[in-house]
N, C-alpha and C positions, 0 to 999 in steps of 0.2 A: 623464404623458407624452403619452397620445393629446391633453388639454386644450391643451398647447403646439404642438403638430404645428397642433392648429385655428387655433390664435391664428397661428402663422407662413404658412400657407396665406392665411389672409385676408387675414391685413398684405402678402403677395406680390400679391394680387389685386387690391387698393387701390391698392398701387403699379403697378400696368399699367395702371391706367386714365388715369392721369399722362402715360403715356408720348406722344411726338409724335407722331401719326398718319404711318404713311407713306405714299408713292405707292404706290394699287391701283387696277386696275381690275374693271370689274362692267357687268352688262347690256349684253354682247359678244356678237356673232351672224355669221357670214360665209354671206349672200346668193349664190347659184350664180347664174349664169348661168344664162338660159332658150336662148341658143344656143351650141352648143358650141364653142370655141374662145375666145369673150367672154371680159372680166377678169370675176372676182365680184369682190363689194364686204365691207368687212370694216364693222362699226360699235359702238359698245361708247362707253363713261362712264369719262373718266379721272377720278380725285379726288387733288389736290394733297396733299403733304406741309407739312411744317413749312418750307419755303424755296420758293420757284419753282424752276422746273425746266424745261428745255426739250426736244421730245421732239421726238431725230432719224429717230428710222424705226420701220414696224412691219414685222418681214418673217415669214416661214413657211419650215420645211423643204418647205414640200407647193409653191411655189407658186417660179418662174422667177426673177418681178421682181416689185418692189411699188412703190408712191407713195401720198403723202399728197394728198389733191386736195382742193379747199372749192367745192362749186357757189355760184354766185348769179345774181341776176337783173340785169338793167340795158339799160332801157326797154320792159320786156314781154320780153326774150329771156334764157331759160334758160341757163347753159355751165359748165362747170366747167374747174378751170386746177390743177397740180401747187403745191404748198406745197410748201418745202425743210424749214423745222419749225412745230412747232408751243411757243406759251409757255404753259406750267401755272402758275397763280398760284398762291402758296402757300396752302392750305387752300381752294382753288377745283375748282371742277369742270369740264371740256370735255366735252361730248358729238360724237361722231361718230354723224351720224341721217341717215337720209335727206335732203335735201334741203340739205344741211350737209355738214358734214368728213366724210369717210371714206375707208377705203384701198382704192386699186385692187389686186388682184389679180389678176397676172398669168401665163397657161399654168399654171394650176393644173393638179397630178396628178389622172390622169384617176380613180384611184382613188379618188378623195375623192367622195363621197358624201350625200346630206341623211342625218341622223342620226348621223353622223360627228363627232367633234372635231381644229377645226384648230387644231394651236399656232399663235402668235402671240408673238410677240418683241419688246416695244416697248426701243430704245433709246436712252437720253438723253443730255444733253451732259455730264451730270456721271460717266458709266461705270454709269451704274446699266441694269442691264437685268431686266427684269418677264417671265415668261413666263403666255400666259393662255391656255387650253383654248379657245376658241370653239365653241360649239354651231354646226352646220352646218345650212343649210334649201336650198330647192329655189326657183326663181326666185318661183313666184307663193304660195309658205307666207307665211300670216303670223307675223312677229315675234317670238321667245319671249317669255313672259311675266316680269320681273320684273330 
């Protein structure tokens, strides 16, 4: 009996490795403001599922209003502008980093804190919605690792 139980365990464990990746994300951080009232900035690694996927909003209970912004440069001058969504190609990856995509956050609760986690809410065109912890840092911290 326990010889059978082994053999069905593994055959289940073989079978999940099968399975189609879905949308997650990882290496997620939300950047405080250094003056108060300022948005922070959320940034994090989306990784595609088995289909593309288009991703309408990240929002927070902690935080007023949110947007998806993408800086760029164009002719030496710096700016950033609101994006309505963003497309996740299937089994692709988008980062939101510095200098790149990320979310503004806005009137964040004053309770929120470095050391804190902020939920994060990504939702997509397809009704899928992802809920992801954010590690919280303080304006001039560096980056979590990993």
């Amino acid at each position: 009996m326990r010889r059978l139980a082994f053999f069905a365990l593994a055959a289940l464990s073989v079978a999940a490795c099968g399975q189609p990746r879905e949308i997650f994300v990882d290496q997620g951080y939300v950047r405080l403001s250094a003056v108060s009232g300022n948005p922070a900035v959320a940034y994090f690694t989306l990784h595609g599922g088995p289909e593309a996927a288009t991703l309408l909003s990240v929002t927070s209970p902690t935080t007023i209003k949110t947007e998806l912004h993408e800086s760029m440069a164009k002719g030496g001058v710096s700016s950033m502008a609101p994006v309505s969504t963003v497309t996740l190609r299937a089994r692709a990856d988008v980062a939101f980093q510095p200098g790149g995509r990320h979310v503004m956050l806005f009137s964040v609760n004053p309770g929120v804190k470095p050391g804190d986690t902020m939920p994060l809410i990504f939702t997509f065109a397809n009704n899928l919605r992802i809920q992801y912890d954010a590690p919280v840092i303080a304006a001039g911290d560096p980056a979590p690792k990993g």
